[in-house]
C-alpha positions as CSV (number, residue, x, y, z in Angstrom):
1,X,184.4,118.3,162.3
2,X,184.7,117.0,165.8
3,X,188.3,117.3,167.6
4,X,189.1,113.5,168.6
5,X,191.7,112.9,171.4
6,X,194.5,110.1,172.0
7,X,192.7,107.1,172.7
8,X,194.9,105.9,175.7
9,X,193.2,109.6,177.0
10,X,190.1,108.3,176.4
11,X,191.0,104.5,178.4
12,X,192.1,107.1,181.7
13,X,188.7,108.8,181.6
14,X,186.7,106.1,181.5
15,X,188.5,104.7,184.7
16,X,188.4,107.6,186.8
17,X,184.5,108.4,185.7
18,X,183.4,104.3,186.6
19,X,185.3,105.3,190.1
20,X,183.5,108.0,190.3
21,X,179.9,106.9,189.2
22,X,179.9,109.6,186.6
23,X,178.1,109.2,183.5
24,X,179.8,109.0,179.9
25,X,179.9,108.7,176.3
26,X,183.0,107.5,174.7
27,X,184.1,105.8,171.3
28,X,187.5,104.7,170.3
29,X,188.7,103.8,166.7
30,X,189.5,100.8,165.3
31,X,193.1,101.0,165.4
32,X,192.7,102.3,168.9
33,X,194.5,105.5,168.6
34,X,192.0,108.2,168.7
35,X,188.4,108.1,170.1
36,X,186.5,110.9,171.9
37,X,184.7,111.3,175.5
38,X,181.9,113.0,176.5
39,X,180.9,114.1,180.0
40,X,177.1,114.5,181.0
41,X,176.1,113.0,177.3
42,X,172.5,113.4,177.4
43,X,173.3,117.2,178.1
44,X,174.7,117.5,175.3
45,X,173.6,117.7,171.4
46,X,176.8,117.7,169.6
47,X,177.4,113.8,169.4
48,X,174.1,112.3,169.1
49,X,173.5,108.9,170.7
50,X,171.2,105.8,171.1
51,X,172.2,102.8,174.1
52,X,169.2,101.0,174.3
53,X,166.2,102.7,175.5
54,X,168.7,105.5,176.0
55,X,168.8,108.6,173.7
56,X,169.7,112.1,173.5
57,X,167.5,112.7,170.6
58,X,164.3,112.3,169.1
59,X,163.0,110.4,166.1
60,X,162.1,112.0,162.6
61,X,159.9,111.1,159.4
62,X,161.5,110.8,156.3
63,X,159.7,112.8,153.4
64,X,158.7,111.1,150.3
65,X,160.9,113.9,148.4
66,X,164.3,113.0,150.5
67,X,166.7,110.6,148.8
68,X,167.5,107.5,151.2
69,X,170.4,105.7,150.0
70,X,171.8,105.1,146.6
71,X,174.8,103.4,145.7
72,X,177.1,105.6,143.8
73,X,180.3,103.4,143.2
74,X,180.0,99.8,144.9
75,X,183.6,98.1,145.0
76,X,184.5,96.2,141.8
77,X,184.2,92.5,142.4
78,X,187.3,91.9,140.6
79,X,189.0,94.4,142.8
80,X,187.4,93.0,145.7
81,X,188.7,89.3,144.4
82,X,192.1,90.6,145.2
83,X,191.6,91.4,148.5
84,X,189.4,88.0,149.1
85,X,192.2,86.1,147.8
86,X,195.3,87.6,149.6
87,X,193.2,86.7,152.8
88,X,192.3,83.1,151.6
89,X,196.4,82.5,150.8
90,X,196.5,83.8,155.0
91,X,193.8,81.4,155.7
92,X,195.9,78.6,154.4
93,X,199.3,79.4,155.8
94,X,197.8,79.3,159.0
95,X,198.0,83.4,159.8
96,X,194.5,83.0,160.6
97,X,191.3,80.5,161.0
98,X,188.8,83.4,161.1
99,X,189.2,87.3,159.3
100,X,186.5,90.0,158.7
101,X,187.2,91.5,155.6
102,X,185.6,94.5,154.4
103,X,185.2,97.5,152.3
104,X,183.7,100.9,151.3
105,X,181.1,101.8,149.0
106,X,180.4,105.8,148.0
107,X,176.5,106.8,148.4
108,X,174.5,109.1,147.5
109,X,171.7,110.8,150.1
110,X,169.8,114.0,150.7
111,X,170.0,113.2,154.6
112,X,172.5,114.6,156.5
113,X,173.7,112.1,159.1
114,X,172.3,113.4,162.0
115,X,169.0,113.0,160.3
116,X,169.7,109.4,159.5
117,X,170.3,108.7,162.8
118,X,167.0,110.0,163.9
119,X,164.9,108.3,161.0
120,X,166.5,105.1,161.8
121,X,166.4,102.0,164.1
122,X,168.7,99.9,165.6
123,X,169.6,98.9,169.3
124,X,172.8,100.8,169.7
125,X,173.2,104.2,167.3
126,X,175.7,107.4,167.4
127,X,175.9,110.5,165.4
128,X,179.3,112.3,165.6
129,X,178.6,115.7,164.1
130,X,179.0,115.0,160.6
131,X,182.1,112.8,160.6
132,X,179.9,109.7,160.9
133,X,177.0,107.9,161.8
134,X,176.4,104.0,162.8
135,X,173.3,102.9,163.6
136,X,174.5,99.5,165.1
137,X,172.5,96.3,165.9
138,X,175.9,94.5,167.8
139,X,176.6,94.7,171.0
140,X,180.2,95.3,172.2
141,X,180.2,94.0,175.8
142,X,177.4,95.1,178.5
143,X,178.7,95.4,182.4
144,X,175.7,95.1,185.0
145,X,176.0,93.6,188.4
146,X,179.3,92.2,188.1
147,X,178.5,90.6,184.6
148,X,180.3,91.3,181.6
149,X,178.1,90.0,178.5
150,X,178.6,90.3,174.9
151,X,176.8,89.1,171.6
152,X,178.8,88.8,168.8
153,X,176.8,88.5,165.0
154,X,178.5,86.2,162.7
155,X,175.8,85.0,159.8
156,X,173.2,87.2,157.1
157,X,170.8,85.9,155.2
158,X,168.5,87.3,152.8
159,X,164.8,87.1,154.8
160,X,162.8,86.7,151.9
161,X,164.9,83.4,150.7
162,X,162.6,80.3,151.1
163,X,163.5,78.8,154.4
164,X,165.9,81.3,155.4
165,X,166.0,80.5,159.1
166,X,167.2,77.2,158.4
167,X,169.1,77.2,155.4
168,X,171.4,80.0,157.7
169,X,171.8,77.9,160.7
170,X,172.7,74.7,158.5
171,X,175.0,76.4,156.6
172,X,178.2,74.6,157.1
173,X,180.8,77.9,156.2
174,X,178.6,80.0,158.8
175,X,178.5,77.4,161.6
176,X,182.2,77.5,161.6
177,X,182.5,81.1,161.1
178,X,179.7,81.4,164.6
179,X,181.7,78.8,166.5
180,X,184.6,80.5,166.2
181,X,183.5,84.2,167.2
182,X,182.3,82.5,169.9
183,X,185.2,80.7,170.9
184,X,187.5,83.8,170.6
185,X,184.8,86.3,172.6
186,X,184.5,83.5,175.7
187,X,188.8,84.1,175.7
188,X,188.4,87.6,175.3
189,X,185.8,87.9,178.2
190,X,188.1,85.3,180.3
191,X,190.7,88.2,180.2
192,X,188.8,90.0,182.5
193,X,186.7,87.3,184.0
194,X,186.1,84.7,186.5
195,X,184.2,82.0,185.1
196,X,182.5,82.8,181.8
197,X,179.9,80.6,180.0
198,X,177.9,81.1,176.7
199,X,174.2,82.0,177.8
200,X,172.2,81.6,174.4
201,X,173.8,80.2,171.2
202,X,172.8,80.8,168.1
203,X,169.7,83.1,168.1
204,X,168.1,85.0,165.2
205,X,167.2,88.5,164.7
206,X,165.2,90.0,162.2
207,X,166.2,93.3,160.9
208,X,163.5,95.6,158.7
209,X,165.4,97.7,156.3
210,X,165.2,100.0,153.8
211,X,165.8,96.9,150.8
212,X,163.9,94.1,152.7
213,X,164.2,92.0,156.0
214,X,167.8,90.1,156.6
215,X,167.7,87.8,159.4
216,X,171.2,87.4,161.3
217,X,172.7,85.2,163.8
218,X,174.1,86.1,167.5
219,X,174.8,84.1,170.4
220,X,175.2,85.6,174.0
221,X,178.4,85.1,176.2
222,X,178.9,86.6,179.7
223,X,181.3,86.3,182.2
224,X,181.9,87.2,186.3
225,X,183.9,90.5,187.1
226,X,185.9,90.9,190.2
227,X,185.0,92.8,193.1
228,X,185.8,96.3,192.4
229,X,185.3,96.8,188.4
230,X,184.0,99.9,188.6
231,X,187.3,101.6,189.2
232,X,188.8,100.1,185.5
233,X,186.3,100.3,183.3
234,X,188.3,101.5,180.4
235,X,191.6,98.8,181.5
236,X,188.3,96.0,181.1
237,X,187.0,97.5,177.5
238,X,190.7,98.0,176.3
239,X,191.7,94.9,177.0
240,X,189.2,93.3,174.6
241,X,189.7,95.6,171.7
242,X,189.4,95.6,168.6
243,X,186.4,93.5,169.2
244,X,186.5,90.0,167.9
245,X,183.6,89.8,165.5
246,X,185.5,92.5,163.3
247,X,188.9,91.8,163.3
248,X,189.0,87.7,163.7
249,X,191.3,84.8,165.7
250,X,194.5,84.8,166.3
251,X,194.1,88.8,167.0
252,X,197.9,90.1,166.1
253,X,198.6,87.9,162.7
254,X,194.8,88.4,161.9
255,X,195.5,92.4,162.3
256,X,198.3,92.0,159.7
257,X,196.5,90.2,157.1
258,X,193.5,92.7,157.1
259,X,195.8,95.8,156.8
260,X,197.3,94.1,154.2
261,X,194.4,93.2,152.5
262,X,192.3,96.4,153.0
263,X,195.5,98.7,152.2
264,X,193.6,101.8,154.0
265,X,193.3,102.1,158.3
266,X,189.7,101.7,159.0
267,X,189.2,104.6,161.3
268,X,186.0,104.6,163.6
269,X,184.5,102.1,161.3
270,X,184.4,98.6,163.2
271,X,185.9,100.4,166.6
272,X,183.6,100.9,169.4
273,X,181.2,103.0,171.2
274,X,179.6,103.0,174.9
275,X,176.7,104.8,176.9
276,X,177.8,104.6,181.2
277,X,174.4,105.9,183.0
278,X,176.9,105.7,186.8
279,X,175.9,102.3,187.3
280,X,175.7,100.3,183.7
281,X,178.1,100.6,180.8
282,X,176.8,99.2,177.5
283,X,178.8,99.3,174.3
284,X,178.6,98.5,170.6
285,X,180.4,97.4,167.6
286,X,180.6,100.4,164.9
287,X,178.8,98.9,162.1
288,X,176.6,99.7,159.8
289,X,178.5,103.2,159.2
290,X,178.6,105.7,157.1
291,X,181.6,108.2,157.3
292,X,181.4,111.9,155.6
293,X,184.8,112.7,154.0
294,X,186.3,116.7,153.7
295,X,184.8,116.8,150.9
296,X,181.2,115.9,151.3
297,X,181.6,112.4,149.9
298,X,179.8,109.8,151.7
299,X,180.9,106.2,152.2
300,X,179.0,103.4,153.7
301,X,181.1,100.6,155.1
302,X,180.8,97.1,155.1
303,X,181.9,93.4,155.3
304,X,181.9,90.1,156.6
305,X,183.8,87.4,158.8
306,X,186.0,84.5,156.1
307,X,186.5,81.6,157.0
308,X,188.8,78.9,154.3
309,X,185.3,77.6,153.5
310,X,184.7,80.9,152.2
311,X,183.4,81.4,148.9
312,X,184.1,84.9,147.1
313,X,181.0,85.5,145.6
314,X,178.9,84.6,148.3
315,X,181.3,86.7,150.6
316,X,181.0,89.9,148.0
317,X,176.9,89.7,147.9
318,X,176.9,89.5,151.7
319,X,179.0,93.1,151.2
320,X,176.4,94.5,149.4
321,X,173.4,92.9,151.2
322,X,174.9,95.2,154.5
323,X,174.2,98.6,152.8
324,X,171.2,99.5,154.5
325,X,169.0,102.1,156.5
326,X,166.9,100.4,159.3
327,X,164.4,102.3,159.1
328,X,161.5,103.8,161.7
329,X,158.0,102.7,161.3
């Protein structure tokens, strides 16, 4: 098990290292109070890593003999009901317009995590001994040249549905759930920012996985960072967390409602990672994650943004549809 370190620790090294021009790893949690950080990270094996066409690691085969993923106990959906509907009665006070809501599901696999990481692909990936893994295809926020960028994913569709592409993009309950991740990311990035203005909106992405293609949405926001940046590089990611796609709008009654909801502190699940190379920091969203407990157990994480258009059963199979491996070729 990896020694983590206060996260407000973590915020302090990433500012002096961006001064500096020194390269780093870091993640933070969540509930942003622990993460780790890692000097020189492609020197290094313990925490394994993917930014990109950045690794510190290289690909494996999986064996026909080796057992992928199975679900072992997938949330009830009459327990997941209950937590659906104390955020629905949120939705209509008014605590919140937009919540992700999610939950854990025990697996079974002969991998150990490290090896998942290596058999798998996705844009953004980390390994952390074998506390967790995330092979993650959202990005955080990317800072090159003075730009800030970030592509939030609000929308998942079954690829192999007839008309998929469109019937995802018309939806009305996912249009408003998009809109409003986008909304809340361009204030997030004007925190920081000069002028800001939404790139791309509303591009798809295929994803090949272990139980079929899903398609999902993204749009891309960016913003203008002041002169001097580099010297605050953990001030500029702090200031944004936890990221918007995974916690929702308003940020503080929206925090409430989900620990409410949830009952349990997410840990590293939905927090954050980053690769700085001296020059570029680029950052994900901790999805797609599957966390080793004390005892061996595993857990794979997973949910999705509500909206009060929501509807529970479509919410719950979107749950399920999330529990993946993106496999290598």
């Amino acid at each position: 098990m990896k020694t983590y370190i206060n996260s407000q620790i973590v915020r302090e090294k990433m500012n002096y290292a961006g001064a500096v021009n020194r390269p780093f790893l870091f993640a933070v949690d969540f509930e942003m109070e622990s993460g780790l950080f890692v000097d020189d990270p492609l020197n290094q094996n313990e925490v394994l890593f993917r930014a990109g066409d950045v690794k510190n690691f290289t690909g494996t085969v999986i064996s026909p003999n080796e057992s992928l993923l199975k679900i072992k106990d997938l949330i009830r959906y009459a327990e997941y009901s209950e937590k659906f509907n104390i955020v629905m009665s949120g939705l209509r006070r008014g605590d919140t317009y937009l919540i992700n809501l999610t939950a854990k599901t025990e697996i079974e696999s002969s991998l150990t995590l490290k090896k998942i990481l290596c058999a798998t692909e996705s844009q953004f990936g980390i390994c952390a001994g074998e506390d967790f893994v995330s092979f993650s295809p959202e990005r955080f926020v990317r800072i090159e040249n003075g730009i800030i960028s970030s592509c939030p994913m609000k929308g998942t569709i079954d690829a192999s549905i007839p008309n998929a592409r469109e019937i995802i993009l018309k939806d009305y309950k996912e249009s408003c759930e998009h809109n409003t991740i986008v909304d809340l990311i361009r204030n997030d990035l004007g925190k920081v920012s000069g002028r800001v203005w939404v790139e791309k909106f509303k591009y798809i992405d295929k994803i090949e996985t272990d139980r079929g293609d899903i398609l999902q949405v993204s749009s891309d926001i960016r913003g203008e960072l002041p002169v001097g940046y580099g010297n605050n590089l953990g001030d500029i990611i702090f200031s944004m967390l936890p990221a918007g796609s995974v916690s929702g709008a308003p940020k503080s009654s929206t925090l409430r409602l989900i620990s409410k909801a949830e009952g349990e502190k997410r840990g590293f699940y939905t927090g954050v990672f980053g690769y700085f190379d001296g020059t570029v920091l680029d950052s994900a969203v901790l999805i797609r994650f599957i966390e080793k407990k004390s005892d061996g157990s595993l857990f794979y994480h997973s949910g999705g943004g509500i909206t009060v258009n929501s509807m529970c059963r479509d919410e719950y199979e979107e749950l399920i549809t999330k529990i993946y491996l993106p496999l290598r070729k």
